[in-house]
SEDRENRO-71044 format. One record per atom (N, C-alpha, C): x, y, z. Coordinates in steps of 0.2 Angstrom, whole numbers, plus 5000, padded with zeros to 4 digits. Atoms other than C-alpha are relative to their C-alpha. Layout:
N
XYZ/...
# end
This chain:
359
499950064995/469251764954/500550025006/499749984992/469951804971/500949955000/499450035002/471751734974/500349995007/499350024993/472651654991/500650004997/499449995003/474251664993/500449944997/499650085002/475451544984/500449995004/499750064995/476051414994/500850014998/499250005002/478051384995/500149934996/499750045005/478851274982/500249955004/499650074998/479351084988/500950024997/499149985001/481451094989/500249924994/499950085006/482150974974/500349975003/499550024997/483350844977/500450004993/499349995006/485150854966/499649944994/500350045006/485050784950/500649964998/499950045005/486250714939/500349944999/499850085001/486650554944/499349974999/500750055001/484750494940/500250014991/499950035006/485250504921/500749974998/499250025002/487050434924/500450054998/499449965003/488050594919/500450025007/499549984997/489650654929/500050064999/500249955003/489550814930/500850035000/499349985004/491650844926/499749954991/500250015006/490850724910/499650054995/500649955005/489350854906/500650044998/499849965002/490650984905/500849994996/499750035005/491950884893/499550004996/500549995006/490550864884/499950044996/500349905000/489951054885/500850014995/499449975003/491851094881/500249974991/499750045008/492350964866/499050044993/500549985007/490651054856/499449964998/500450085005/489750864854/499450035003/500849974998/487850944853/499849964995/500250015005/487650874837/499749925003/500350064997/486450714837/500549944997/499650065000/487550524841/500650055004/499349964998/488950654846/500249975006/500050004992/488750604865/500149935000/500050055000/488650424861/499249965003/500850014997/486850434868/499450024998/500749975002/485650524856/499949944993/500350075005/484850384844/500250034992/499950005008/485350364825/499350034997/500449965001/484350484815/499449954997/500250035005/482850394806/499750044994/500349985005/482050424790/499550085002/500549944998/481050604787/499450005000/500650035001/479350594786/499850044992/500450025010/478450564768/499450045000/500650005002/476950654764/499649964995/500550045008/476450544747/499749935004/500450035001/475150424748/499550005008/500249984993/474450474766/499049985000/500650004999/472650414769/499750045008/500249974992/472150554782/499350015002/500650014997/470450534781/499849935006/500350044993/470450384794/500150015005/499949964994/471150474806/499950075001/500149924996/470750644806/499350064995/500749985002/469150764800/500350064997/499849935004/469150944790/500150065009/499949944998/469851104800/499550035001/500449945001/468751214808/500150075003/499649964997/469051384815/499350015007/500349974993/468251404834/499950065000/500349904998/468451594837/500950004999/499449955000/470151714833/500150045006/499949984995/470851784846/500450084998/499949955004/471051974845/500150055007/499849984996/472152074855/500750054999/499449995003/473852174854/500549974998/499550075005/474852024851/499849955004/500250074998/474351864851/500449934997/499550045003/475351714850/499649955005/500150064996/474251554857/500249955000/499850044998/474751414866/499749945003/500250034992/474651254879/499049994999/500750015000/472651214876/500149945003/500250064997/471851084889/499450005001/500950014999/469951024890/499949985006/500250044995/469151004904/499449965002/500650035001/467750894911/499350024997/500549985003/466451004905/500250024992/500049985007/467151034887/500450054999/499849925004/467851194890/500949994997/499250015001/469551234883/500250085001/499849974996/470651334892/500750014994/499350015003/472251394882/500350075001/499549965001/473751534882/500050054995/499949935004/473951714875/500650015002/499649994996/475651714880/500450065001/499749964999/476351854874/499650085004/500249954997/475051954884/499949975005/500150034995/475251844899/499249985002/500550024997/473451774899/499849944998/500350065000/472551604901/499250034997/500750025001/470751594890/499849955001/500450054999/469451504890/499350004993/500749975004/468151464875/499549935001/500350054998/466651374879/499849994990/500350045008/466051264862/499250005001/500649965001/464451284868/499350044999/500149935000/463951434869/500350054995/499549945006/465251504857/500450075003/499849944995/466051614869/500750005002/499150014997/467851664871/500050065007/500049974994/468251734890/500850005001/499250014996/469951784898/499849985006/499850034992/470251654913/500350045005/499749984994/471451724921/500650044996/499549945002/472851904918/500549975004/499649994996/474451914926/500449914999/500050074996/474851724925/500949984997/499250014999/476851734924/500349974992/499850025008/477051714905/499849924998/500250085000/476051524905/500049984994/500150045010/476151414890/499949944999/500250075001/475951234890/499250005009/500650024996/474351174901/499849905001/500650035000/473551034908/499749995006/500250024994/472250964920/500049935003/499950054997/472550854933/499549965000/500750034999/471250694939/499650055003/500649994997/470450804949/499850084999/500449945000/470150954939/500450055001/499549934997/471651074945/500450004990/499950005006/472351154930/500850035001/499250004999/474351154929/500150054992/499849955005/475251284920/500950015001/499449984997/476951314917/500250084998/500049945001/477251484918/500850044998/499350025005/478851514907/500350075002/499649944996/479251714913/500049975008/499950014991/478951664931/500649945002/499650085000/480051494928/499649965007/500450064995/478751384937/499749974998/500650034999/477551264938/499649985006/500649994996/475951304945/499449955001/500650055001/474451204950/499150055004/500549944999/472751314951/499549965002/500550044996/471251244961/499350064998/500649975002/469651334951/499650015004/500349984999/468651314963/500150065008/499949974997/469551404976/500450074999/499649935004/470651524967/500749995004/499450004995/472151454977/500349974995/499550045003/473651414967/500949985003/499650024998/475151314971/500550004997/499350035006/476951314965/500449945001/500050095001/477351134961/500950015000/499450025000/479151174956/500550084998/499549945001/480351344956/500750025000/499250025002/482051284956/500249935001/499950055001/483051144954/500850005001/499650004997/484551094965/500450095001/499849934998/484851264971/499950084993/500149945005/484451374953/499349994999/500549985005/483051444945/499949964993/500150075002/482051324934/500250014991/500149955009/482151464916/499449984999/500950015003/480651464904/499849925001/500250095002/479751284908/499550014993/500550015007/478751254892/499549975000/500850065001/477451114891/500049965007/500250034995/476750974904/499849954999/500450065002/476050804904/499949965006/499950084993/475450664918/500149954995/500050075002/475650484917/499549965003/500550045000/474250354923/500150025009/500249974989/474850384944/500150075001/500149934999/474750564942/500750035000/499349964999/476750604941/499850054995/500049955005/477050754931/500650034998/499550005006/478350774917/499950094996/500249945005/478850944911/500750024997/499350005001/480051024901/500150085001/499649945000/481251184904/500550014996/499649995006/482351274891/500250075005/499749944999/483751414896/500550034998/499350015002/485251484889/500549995001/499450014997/486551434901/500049904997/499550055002/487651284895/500249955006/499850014995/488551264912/499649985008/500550024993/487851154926/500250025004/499649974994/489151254937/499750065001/500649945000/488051404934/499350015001/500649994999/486451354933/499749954997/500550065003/485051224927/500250014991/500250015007/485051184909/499549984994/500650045002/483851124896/500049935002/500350064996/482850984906/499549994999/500650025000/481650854907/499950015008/500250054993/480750834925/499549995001/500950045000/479550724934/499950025008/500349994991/478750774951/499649965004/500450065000/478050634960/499650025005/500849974999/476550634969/500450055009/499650004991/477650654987/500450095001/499649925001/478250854979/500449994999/499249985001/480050794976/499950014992/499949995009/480550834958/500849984999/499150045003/481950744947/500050024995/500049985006/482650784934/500449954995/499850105003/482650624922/500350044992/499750025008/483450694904/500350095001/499949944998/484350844902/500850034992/499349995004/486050934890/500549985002/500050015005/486850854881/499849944997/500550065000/485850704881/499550034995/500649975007/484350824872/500450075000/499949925001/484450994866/499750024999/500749944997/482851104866/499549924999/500550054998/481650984873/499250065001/500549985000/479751044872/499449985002/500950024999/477950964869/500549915004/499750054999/477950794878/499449965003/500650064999/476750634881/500349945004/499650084997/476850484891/499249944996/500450045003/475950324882/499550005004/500250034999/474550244886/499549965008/499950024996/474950124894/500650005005/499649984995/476250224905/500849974999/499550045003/477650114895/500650044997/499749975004/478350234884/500050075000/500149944999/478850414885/500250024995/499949955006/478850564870/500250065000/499649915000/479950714866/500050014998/500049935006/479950854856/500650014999/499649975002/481450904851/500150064994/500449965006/481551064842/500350084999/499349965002/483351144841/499850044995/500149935007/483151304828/500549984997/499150005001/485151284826/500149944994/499750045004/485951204812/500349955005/499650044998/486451024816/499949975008/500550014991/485151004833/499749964999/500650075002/483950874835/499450034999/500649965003/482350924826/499649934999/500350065002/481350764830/499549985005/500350004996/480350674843/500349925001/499550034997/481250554852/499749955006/500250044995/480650394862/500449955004/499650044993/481150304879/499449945003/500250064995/480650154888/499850045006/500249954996/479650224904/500049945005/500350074996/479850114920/499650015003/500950004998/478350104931/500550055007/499849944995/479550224944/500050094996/500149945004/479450354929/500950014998/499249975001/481450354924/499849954991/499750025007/481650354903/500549964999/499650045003/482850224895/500150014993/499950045005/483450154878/499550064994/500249965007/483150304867/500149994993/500050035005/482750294851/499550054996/500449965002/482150434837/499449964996/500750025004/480350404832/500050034995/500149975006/480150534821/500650054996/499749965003/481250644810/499850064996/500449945003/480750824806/500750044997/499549965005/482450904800/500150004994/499649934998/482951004793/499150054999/500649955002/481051084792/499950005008/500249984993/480351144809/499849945003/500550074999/480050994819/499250035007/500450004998/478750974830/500150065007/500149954995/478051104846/499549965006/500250064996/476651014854/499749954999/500050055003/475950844855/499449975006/500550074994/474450714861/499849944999/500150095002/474150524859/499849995004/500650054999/472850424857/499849945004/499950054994/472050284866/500449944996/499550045005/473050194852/500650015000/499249975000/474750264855/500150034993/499849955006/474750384839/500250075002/499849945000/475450524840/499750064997/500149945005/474650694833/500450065004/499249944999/475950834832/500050064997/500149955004/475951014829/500750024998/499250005004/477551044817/499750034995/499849965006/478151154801/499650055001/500049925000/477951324795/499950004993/500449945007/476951434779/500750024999/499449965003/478851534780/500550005004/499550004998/480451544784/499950045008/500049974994/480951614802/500750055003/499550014998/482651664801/500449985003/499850054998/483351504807/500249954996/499850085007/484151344799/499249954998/500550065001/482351284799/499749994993/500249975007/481751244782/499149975000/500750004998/479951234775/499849924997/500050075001/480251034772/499449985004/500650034997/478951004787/499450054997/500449975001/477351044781/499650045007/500349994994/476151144793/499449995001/500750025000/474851064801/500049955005/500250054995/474350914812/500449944996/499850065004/475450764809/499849945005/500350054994/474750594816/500649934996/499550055003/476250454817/499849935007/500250054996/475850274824/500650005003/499450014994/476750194836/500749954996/499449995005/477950144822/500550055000/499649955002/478650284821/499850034992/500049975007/477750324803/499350065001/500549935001/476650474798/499549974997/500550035001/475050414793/499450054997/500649965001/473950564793/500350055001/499749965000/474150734788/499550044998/500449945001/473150904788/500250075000/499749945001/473551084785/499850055004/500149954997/473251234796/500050054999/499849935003/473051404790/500450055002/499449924998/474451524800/500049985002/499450004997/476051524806/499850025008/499550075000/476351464819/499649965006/500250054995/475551314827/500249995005/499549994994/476051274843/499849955005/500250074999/474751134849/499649995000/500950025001/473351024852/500049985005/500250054996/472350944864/499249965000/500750065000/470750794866/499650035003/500649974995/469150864872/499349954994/500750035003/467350834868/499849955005/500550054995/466050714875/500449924998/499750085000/467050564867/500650014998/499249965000/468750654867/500549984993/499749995007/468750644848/500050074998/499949925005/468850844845/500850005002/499549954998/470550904843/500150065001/500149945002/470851054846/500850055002/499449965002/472351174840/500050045000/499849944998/473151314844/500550024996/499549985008/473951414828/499950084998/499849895000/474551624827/499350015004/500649984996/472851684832/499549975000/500650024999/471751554831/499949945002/500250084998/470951404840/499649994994/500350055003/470451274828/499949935004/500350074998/469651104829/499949964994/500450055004/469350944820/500149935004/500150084997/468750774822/500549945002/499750054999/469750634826/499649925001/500550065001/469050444822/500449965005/499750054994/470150364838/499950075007/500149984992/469750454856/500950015003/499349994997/471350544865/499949935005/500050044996/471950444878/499750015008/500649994997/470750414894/500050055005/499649934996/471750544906/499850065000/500149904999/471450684897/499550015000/500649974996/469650704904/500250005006/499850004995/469950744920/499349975005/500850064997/468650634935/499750075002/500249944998/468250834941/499950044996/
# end
């Protein structure tokens, strides 16, 4: 595929007064240690863990099947998004590429080499397929049919963005992503964050440390109401959960509050909700990792209503899962991405309507 040159990055506007922090508060914060969840007086009381016993997962979800393996020098996939025609486009990350396997045909292809360490994925309404490229620290937006790709976002108040991780829109096209870095100090450098880029190219940065602490996979409802977080600290004593806000209709979260609880087992990595507001979530581990994570979460596809309760569960055969996305003609196939293989199964409720793209 042929390649224009990348555009220049829209310049951000400062952040930290859009989530109310002080930034002599962020670093009392930073300084006194309070990471742990409640510490801040801002992170939601823990709820309950999730229960595996009595689970009916046949109403929501179909048997496992494996697509195609991916077979290369190292493989670790990622970031799967479907586009209008079925295909599904997903992440080899540790060898910086983007494939593609047609369901069709049965055919796995490499899309695209070189692509700045990408990992999460999706595609816009019209077809452009977004990537956040986690060695390059960006996000990109790639126009298929022209081979021109654009950087949506490469810094944030004068630093470098670190690895972004995953993507999601909302109903007016904003886009929510999230970055992870090892710097602490907002006097040095961006920290683990949420942001949202609106359609106008500004980018804000609406959630951030110590408010969360490894932010990941992420979803916006439905009906553009409610927003979804991953949280998915390794560390003893981190948030290992998935974390819900009120979403106002300019896109700034609120009135947080944990929906799920995955500690002390691996929580969740990535995530996509129905046209029913359910959650299905790739979490836990076959084995240890040396980390505080333990093997409490099981591994596989977890589906939690908008309760906050787990409902349905499946298992996945190798470490280490890492997400899903809705495709198919009636955007009931899931499909997941786990150590080296794309898998799929049915799902009896349709993703939600977005994630087909009108292109």
């Amino acid at each position: 595929m042929s390649r224009r040159p990348v555009t220049a990055s829209h310049q951000p506007v400062t952040a930290i007064e859009e989530t109310g922090w002080s930034r002599r508060g962020f670093l009392q914060t930073i300084a006194a240690g309070a990471f742990v969840a409640g510490a801040t007086g801002r992170l939601p009381t823990a709820a309950a863990a999730v229960k595996y016993d009595g689970l009916n997962s046949k109403k929501y979800l179909g048997e496992v099947k494996v697509e195609t393996r991916v077979m290369d020098t190292k493989v670790f996939t990622e970031g799967p998004a479907v586009d209008r025609a079925g295909d599904v486009y997903f992440t080899s990350t540790e060898v910086s590429k983007i494939l593609k396997w047609d369901p069709k045909t049965k055919e796995l292809s490499t899309f695209r080499e070189k692509t700045g360490g990408a990992n999460g994925l999706a595609f816009d309404r019209q077809g452009r397929l977004l990537a956040c490229e986690g060695n390059a620290e960006r996000v990109t937006r790639l126009d298929r049919k022209t081979g021109e790709v654009t950087v949506l976002c490469d810094t944030f108040g004068g630093h470098k963005l670190g690895a972004v991780n995953d993507v999601c829109l909302d109903n007016s096209g904003r886009i929510y992503f999230t970055s992870r870095l090892p710097n602490t100090n907002p006097e040095k450098g961006n920290v683990n964050s949420v942001y949202r880029i609106d359609a106008d190219g500004r980018t804000h940065r609406i959630l951030h440390l110590p408010d969360i602490h490894m932010p990941n996979g992420l979803v916006v409802a439905p009906n553009d109401k409610t927003f979804y977080l991953v949280e998915s600290a390794p560390e003893a004593d981190r948030n290992r959960c998935i974390l819900a806000y009120d979403l106002s209709p300019e896109g700034v979260p609120s009135n947080v509050r944990t929906h799920v609880l995955f500690y002390p087992g691996r929580s969740g990595d990535g995530m996509r909700i129905d046209a029913e507001g359910n959650l299905y979530i790739a979490a836990g581990l076959h084995k240890t990792r040396k980390t505080s994570e333990t093997l409490d979460t099981r591994p596989g596809i977890h589906v939690v209503n908008p309760k906050g309760e787990l409902v349905a569960y499946v298992e996945t055969p190798e470490d280490t899962i890492t997400n899903c996305a809705f495709g198919g003609e009636d955007l009931r196939t899931l499909y997941v991405t786990c150590g080296t293989y794309l898998l799929s199964l049915r799902t009896n409720i349709p993703g939600k309507a977005m994630y087909r793209p009108e292109a």
